[in-house]
Every structure is written in structure tokens, then in C-alpha cells.
N, C-alpha and C positions, 0 to 999 in steps of 0.2 A: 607326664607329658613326653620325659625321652622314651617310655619305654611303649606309649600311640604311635610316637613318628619312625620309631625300631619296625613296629608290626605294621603300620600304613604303607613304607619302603618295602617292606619286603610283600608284600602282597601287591603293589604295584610293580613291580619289579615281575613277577609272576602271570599277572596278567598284559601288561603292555609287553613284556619278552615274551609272552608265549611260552614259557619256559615248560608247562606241561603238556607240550606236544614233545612224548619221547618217544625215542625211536620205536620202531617197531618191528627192527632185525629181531631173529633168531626168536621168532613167536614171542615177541613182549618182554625175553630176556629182562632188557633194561632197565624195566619196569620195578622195581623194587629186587633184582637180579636172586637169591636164595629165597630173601622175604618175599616177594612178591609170588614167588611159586607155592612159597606153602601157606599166602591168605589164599589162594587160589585154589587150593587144598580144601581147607576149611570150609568157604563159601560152596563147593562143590558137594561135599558130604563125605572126602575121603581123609578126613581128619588131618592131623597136624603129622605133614608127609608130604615126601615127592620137594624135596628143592630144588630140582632140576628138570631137567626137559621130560625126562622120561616116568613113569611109574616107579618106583624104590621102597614105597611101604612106610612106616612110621619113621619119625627124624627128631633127633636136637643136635639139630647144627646151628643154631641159631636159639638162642633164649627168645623166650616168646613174644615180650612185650610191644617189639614194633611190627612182628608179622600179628599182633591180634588189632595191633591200628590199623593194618591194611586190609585183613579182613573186614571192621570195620565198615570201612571206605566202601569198600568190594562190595558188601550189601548192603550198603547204600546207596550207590552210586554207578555199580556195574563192575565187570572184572576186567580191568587193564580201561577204564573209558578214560575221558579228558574230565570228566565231574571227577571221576574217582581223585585222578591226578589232583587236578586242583583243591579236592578238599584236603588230602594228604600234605600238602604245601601249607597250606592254608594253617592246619594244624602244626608243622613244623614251624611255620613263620612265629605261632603261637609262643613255642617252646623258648626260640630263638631270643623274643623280645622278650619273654619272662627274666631272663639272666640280666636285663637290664636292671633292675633295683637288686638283684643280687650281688652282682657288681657295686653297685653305688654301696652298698650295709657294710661289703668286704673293705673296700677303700677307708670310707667315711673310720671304723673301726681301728682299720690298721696305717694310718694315715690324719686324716682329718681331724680327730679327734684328741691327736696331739698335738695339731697345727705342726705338722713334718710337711715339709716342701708347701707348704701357701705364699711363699714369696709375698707378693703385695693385692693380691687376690681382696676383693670384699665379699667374694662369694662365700657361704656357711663353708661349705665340703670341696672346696677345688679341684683336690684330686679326684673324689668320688664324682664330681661333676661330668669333669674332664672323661674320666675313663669310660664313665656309663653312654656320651659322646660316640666313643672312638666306637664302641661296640655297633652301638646303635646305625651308623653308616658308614662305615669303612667297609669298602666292599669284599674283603677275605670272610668278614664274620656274615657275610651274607649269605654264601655260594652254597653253602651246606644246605640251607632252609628250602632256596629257590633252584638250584638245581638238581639236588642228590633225592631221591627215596631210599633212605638209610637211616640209620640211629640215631645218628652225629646230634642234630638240635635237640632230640629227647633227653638224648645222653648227657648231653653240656647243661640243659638245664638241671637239671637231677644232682649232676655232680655239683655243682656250683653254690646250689642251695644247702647240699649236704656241708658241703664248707664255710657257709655262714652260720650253722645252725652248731659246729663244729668251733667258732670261733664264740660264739655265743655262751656256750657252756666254757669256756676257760676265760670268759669276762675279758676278751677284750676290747678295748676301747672303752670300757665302760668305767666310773668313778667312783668306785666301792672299795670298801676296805671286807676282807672277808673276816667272819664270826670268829671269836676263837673260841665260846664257851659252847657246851653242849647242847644249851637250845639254839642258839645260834648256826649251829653243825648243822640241825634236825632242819632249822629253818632254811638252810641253804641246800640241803640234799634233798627236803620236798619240793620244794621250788624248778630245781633243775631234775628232776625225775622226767614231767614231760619232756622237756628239749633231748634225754638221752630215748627215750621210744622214740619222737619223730626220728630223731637220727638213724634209728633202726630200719625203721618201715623206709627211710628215704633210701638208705644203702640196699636195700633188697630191693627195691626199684632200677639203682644202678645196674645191680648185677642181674637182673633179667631183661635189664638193653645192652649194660657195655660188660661184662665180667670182667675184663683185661684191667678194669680200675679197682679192683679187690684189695688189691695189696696197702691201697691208700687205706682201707678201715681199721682196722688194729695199730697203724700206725696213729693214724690222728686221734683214735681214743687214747693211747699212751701220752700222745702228746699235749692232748686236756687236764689228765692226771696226774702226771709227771711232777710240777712244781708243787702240787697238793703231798704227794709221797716224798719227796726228798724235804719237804721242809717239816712234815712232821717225823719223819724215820719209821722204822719196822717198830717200834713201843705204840705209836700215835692208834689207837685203834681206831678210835673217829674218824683218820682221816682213810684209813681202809677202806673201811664199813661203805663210807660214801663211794668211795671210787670204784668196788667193787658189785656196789647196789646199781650205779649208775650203768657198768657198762653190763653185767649180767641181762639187765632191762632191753638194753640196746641188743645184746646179741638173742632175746628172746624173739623181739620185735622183727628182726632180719628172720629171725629163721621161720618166723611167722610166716612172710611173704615167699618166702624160696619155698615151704612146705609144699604147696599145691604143684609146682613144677616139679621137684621131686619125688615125690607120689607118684605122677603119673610117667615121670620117665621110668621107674621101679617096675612099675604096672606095664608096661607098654614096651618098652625097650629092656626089660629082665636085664635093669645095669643102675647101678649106684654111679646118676650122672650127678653132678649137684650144678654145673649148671652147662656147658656144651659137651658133644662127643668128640667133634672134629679134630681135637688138638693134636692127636700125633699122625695125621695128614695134612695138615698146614706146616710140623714140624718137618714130616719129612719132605715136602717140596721144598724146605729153607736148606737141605741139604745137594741137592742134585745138582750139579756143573753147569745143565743148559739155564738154569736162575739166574746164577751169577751173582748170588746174594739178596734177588729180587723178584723173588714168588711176583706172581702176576695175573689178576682174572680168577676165572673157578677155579678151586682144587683139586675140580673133578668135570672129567669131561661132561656137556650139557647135552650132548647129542647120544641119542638112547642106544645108537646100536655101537656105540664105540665098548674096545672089548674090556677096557678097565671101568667103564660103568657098568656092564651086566656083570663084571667081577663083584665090583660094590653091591649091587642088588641079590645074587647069588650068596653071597657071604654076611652081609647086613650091616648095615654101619657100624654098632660096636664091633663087631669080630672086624671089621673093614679098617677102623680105625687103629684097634691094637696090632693087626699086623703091620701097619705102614710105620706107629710108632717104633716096632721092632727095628724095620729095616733103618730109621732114622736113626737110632742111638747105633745100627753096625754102623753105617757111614759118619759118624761123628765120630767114634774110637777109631776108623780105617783112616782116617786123613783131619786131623784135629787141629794142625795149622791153615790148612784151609778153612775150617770152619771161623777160626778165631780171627780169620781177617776177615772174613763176610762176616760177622759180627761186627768186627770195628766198622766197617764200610756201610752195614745201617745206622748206629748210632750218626757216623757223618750225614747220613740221608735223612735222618730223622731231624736234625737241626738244622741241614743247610740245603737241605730240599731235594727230592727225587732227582734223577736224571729222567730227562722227556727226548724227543726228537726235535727236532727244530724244525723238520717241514717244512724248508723251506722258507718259515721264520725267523731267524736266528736273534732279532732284536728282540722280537717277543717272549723268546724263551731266553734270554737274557732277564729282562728284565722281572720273570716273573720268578728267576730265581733269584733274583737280587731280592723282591720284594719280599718273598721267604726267610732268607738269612736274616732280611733286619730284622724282621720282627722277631726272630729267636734270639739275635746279638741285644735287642733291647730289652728283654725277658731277662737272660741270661744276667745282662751288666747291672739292672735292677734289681734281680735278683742278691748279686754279689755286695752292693752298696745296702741294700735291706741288713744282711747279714752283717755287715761293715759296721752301723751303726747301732745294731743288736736294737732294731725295735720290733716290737711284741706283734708279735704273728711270721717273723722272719723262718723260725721253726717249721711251720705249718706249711708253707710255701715252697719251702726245701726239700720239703718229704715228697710234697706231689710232682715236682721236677724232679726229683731220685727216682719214683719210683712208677710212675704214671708210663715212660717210657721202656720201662725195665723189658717186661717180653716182648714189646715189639722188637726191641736189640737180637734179639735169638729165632727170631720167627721169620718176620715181615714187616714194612714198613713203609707207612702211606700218608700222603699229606694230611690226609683226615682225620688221623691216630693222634696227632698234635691239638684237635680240637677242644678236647676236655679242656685243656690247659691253657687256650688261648685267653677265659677270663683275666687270669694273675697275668696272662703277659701285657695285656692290655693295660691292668693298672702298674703294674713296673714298668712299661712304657711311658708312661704321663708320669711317674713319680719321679724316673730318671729325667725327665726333660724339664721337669720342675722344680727338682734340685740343682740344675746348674746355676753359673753367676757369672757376669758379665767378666771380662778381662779385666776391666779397668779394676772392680770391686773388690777382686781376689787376691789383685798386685795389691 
């Protein structure tokens, strides 16, 4: 039911806003802004190329996954129409509402299941209730679906479930005692063999919308195995064998999915991409003075006759790319204290919300940074109480707050970049407010 009235919201929200009447500066720029240029590619006949205004030739700047939904869209529906838009939406509201029972498994699991913070609730799951709620209508988890054409809701879905599926395989929440005998081992490593493939194929889904969440997979396989390896030691071969079969499987399954993308950046782009080229042109805008620590917009001029795009086209995006990486690593050795405070200064941005202009607004952009902060103050503080009272899944939670934000710290940093992560904050938001107790109670 919450996760109809997630997708019936945001698909009203869409239609009664109008939200897919988007601009239509800068020839449909807006429109999906890189992705949108190269389904427009695609649909065309000039293959997966051109993310910007002008002709450039073949591209990964962009992992495939949500420019082939817009392609999609695009021939279905038309290139840049309001069908296109709206199916696009449509499908993201999809993605969007799917996290809803994703959410509830996470809670229910790392919460409910031990009756942690139920206070006086008769509900089965309160806090997985609760959270699956917050998600479902609170209008920040909405804006992504209803007004961006970008990753963000594919993204969040994907990572989200990969996290459940993540929690699943180290049993928790669940009321088993594990095997200790050898058929017991065999029976417990057949069993979970599928959950470590899905986990595979789901991570290589991530990484062909979001790659910047990469760092989360090695981590959270370590942190599935981890109590399995320290409780048997380096003698236990058993408990190896498993852990090693499991994530082996996992990392076959990923490289399963990343194959086909690889392959043809090899073929096509004569470069061992594994999964974007852009990176040290986004690096080097994070170093230039006019930023200020705040890359902003395209990387690269959109308008064709500007003379650092026909540079880019003349030279080709790999070669485009490793020279800007060059000149990014002299400007980080030429002034290295500069850098390390535009560093710390996104990290602050990244938790306590971009600077915007006020416009004349000033309430409003008060308050919309108020509304940011809390929700990372109540991530943050639930976060640190999880950890306080060491319940199971505290681990897993930590790692995606360590590490989830790590390169946007050194790159770029957008309120959208915090998406992945808004599921956990959601349920450390209702866990934190559900663990308080009245004054009178606690005297």
C-alpha cells in the first residue's frame, strides 16, 4: 500500500505540476543535460556520442544505463517531446517508489526485529513502518523523480536493494543459529550462493548509473564475512571456502554486467575505460580559483564553436581527458593548501547543503538550508546512537556514510550526490525519534 501511494504521489505531482514541461533553452540542454544528448545520439543513428551541443564522435562520459532509458523514451515517444518526458518520470517515479519495501526489509531487519525503539507501538514493524512513510511523502525524496531527468531514482533504487540483499546474506535480523558441522557449512553456502550472484548483477547495475558508489562493494562483502573469518581464524577452512566461493560468484556476476560496456569502450574509444572517461576533467575544474571549491554546470563548454570544445573534439576525449588530469595533479602539487580547504569546504557542503543565492528570497533559501542540515543532523545522530548501542547492521551503515561521500569530497558536490544515502537517513531519522523518552520517564 505505502509503496502505490509513493508512486500515485509522485506521478500526480508530475502531472497536476506540469513538471514535464522543461525548459527548452540551449536546444533542450535541460532535457536530460549529457544523457539526454547522447539518447539523442542513439535514436539518431550516430551512436553512443556527442553529449553536448556539438558533434564530438563517440563518448563515456556517462555509464550507459540511464542514457539507454532515454533513448528508450526517445523512440517511443519522440526526442526532447512532453510523452518522452513524461514516460521518463513515470519510470523514475517507478524506481523511486520501489525503495519503499526496500526500506521497510532494511528497518524491519535492523530494528524491528529486535523490538529496538517500538516504544508502545502495536504496529508489527514501527520503525520500518515509520520510515517506509517518511520516504513515501516527504517531499525531498520526491524531487529527484518529479523534477530531474538523471540517475538519482534508478541509482537509489539499485543501491538500496543491493543493501538489503547485502544484509540478507549476513543474516540479519533473522533467528538462526548458523551450522557448525560440514553438511551444515555445504548447507548454508548452497543456500546463500544465489543472494551473493544477485548481489553481483545488482552492483553492476549500480555501476553503470552511479560508479561514484563503487567503493561501497568490497566493503560490504568484507563486512558479510568478516564475523564468519574472525570467528573461525586462518585453520577454519570451511569457513574460507564459503566466503570465498560466495564473493568469487559475486565478483563473476559484476563483471558479468560491466563486460558488455567494457568491450565496447576497448572497441570504440582504443582505452581500457571500466566504467567513465571524464574523471580528470571534473578533477581538474575542482582545482581552478574561479570554482571556489564548486565545479558548477558542464565540464565542458556546450556551445560547439567555443575554442576548448573543438580542443576536446580535435584531441578526443581520452587524450582530452588525460591531459586536463595532468594539469589537475600540477595544480594540486602548486598550491596543496588551497586545495585541502576546498576540500574540507565540500565535505561541509556535502552535509550542510550547497550555497544557493537568495534572489531576493532570503527566507526561502534559509529555510531550504535549514531543511538539509536536519536531515543530515538526524542521519548523522542516528547514525552515532546505532553505533552506541552496537546493533547489528551499525557496520553496514557506517561504511556507506564513510564512503558513499568520499570522492565527492575531492571533486564536486551536489545536493543530489547525498541521494543514495538518503534511504538510512530516513530510517536513523524515525529510529532516533523513537528512541527518545519523555522527561518525566528518564528522571
Amino acid at each position: 500500500m505505502i509503496f502505490a501511494v509513493a508512486f500515485a504521489l509522485r506521478v500526480a505531482v508530475i502531472l497536476i505540476g506540469h513538471t514535464y514541461r522543461i525548459r527548452t533553452i540551449g536546444e533542450n540542454f535541460d532535457f536530460g543535460f549529457e544523457a539526454g544528448r547522447i539518447a539523442r545520439s542513439l535514436v539518431t543513428g550516430h551512436g553512443y556520442a556527442n553529449p553536448f551541443n556539438g558533434i564530438s564522435g563517440p563518448t563515456a562520459w556517462l555509464t550507459p544505463l540511464y542514457p539507454l532509458l532515454l533513448a528508450a523514451a526517445f523512440k517511443l515517444f519522440g526526442v526532447y517531446t512532453h510523452a518522452a518526458a513524461i514516460a521518463v518520470m513515470v519510470a523514475d517515479s517507478a524506481f523511486s517508489a520501489l525503495v519503499v519495501p526496500a526500506i521497510y526489509e532494511i528497518a524491519q531487519r535492523c530494528f524491528d526485529a529486535r523490538g529496538i525503539a517500538r516504544r508502545r507501538s502495536t504496529a508489527a514493524a514501527p520503525v520500518a513502518l515509520w520510515s517506509a512513510w517518511v520516504w513515501a511523502v516527504y517531499p525531498p525524496a520526491l524531487q529527484y523523480a518529479v523534477h530531474w531527468i538523471w540517475e538519482m531514482s534508478l541509482t537509489v533504487c539499485l543501491f538500496s536493494w543491493a543493501l538489503v540483499v547485502t544484509l540478507r546474506l549476513r543474516g540479519v535480523g533473522e533467528n538462526r543459529e548458523a551450522g557448525t558441522g560440514e553438511a551444515d557449512a555445504a548447507e548454508d553456502m548452497r543456500k546463500a550462493l544465489p543472494l551473493w550472484f544477485v548481489l553481483g548483477v545488482l552492483w553492476g547495475l549500480v555501476a553503470l548509473s552511479n560508479a561514484s558508489l563503487l567503493l561501497c562493494l568490497p566493503a560490504s562483502m568484507l563486512w558479510v564475512v568478516w564475523p564468519q573469518i574472525r570467528k573461525g581464524g586462518l585453520r577454519h577452512w570451511q569457513v574460507w571456502r564459503r566466503a570465498l566461493a560466495g564473493a568469487l560468484l559475486t565478483t563473476l556476476a559484476f563483471a558479468a554486467v560491466m563486460a558488455p560496456w567494457v568491450a565496447r569502450n576497448e572497441r570504440v574509444m582504443h582505452a581500457l575505460i571500466l566504467t567513465r572517461s571524464n574523471f580528470g576533467i571534473e578533477l581538474w575544474e575542482s582545482t581552478l580559483y574561479a570554482n571556489d571549491a564548486f565545479p558548477w554546470g558542464a565540464a565542458l563548454p556546450v556551445w560547439p564553436g567555443d575554442p576548448v570544445f573543438q580542443q576536446y573534439v580535435r584531441m578526443g576525449e581520452v587524450k582530452f581527458a588525460q591531459m586536463r588530469q595532468r594539469q589537475a595533479m600540477a595544480n594540486i602539487r602548486s598550491h596543496p593548501g588551497q586545495i585541502a580547504r576546498w576540500t574540507l569546504d565540500r565535505f561541509l557542503f556535502f552535509w550542510e547543503g550547497m550555497p544557493h543565492p537568495a534572489n531576493g528570497r532570503p527566507m526561502l533559501e534559509y529555510l531550504r538550508q535549514f531543511s538539509y542540515s536536519l536531515i543530515s543532523a538526524c542521519g548523522l545522530l542516528g547514525l552515532a546512537l546505532m553505533l552506541r548501542q552496537k546493533i547489528e547492521g551499525a557496520g553496514l551503515f557506517a561504511l556507506v556514510f564513510l564512503l558513499v561521500p568520499l570522492v565527492y569530497y575531492f571533486v564536486t558536490v551536489q545536493a543530489r550526490f547525498r541521494h543514495p544515502m538518503e534511504p538510512l537517513i530516513a530510517i536513523l531519522g524515525v529510529y532516533l525519534f523513537r528512541s527518545t523518552e519523555s522527561s518525566r520517564k528518564a528522571a
